[in-house]
N, C-alpha and C positions, 0 to 999 in steps of 0.2 A: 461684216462678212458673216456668213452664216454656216456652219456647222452642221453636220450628221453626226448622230448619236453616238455611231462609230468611230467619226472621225475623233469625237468626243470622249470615249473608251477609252483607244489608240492613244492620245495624249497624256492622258491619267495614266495609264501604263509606261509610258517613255518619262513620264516625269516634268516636273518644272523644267522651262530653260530659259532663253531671256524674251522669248514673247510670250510664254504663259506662266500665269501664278496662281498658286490655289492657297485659298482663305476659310481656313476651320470657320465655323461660326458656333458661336455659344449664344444660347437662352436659357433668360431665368422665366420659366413657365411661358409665357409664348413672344415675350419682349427681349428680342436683340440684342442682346450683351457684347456681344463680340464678330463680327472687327467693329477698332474703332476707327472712328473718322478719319485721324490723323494718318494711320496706317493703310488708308485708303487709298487719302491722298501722294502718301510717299512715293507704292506703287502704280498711281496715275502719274504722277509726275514723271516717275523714272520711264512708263511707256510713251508720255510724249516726249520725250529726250531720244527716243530711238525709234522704232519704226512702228509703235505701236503694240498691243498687245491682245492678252481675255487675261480677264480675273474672273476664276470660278470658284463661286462661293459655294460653300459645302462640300469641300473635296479636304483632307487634312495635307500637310507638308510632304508625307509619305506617301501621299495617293491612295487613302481609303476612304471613299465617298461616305458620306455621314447619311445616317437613317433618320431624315426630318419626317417630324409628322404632318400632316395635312394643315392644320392650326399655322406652324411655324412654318411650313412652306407661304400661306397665309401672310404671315410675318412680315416673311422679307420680300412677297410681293407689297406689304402694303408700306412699309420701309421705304417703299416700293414708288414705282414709276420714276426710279431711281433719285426720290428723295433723300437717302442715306450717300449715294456716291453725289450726287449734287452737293449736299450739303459739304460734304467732303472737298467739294471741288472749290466749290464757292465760297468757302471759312479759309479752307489751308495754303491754297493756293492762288495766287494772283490774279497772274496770265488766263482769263476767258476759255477754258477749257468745256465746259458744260457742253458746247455744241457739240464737241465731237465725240461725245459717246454715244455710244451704239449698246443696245438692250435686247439680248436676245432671252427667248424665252426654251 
């Protein structure tokens, strides 16, 4: 599914609830520290147990969207072609999940 920027806004404002989660992310100079894998997979696991979800990375628990730089935006694209949530998927969890994610930009 695909999202408007606002629709996007609008949920950072209303907060987590059980189909969306947001994932601080940490870098040590432009390499990906944080989330890790396994925390990845917890929260994929827990959205295929229910009807699905977004994880949006770069938003903190409170909903203050984090000020990436162009580099680490960089990053987690090249982390990216969701290498980091594959890997996630395909290390922590069992069940053949990798197809069904969807990568919005």
């Amino acid at each position: 599914m695909t999202y408007t920027v606002q629709e996007i806004l609008d949920q950072i404002e209303a907060g987590e609830d059980s189909s969306w989660e947001f994932k601080q992310v940490e870098f040590a100079g432009t390499r990906l520290r944080s989330p890790k894998r396994a925390v990845l997979a917890d929260e994929i696991a827990a959205f295929a147990n229910s009807r699905g979800g977004v994880l949006l990375c770069g938003v903190t628990d409170d909903g203050r969207v984090q000020r990436l730089t162009g580099d680490q935006v960089a990053a987690l694209d090249a982390a990216g072609e969701d290498l980091l949530v594959l890997a996630a998927v395909t290390s922590q969890i069992t069940d053949g999940l990798a197809d069904l994610i969807e990568r919005s930009r």
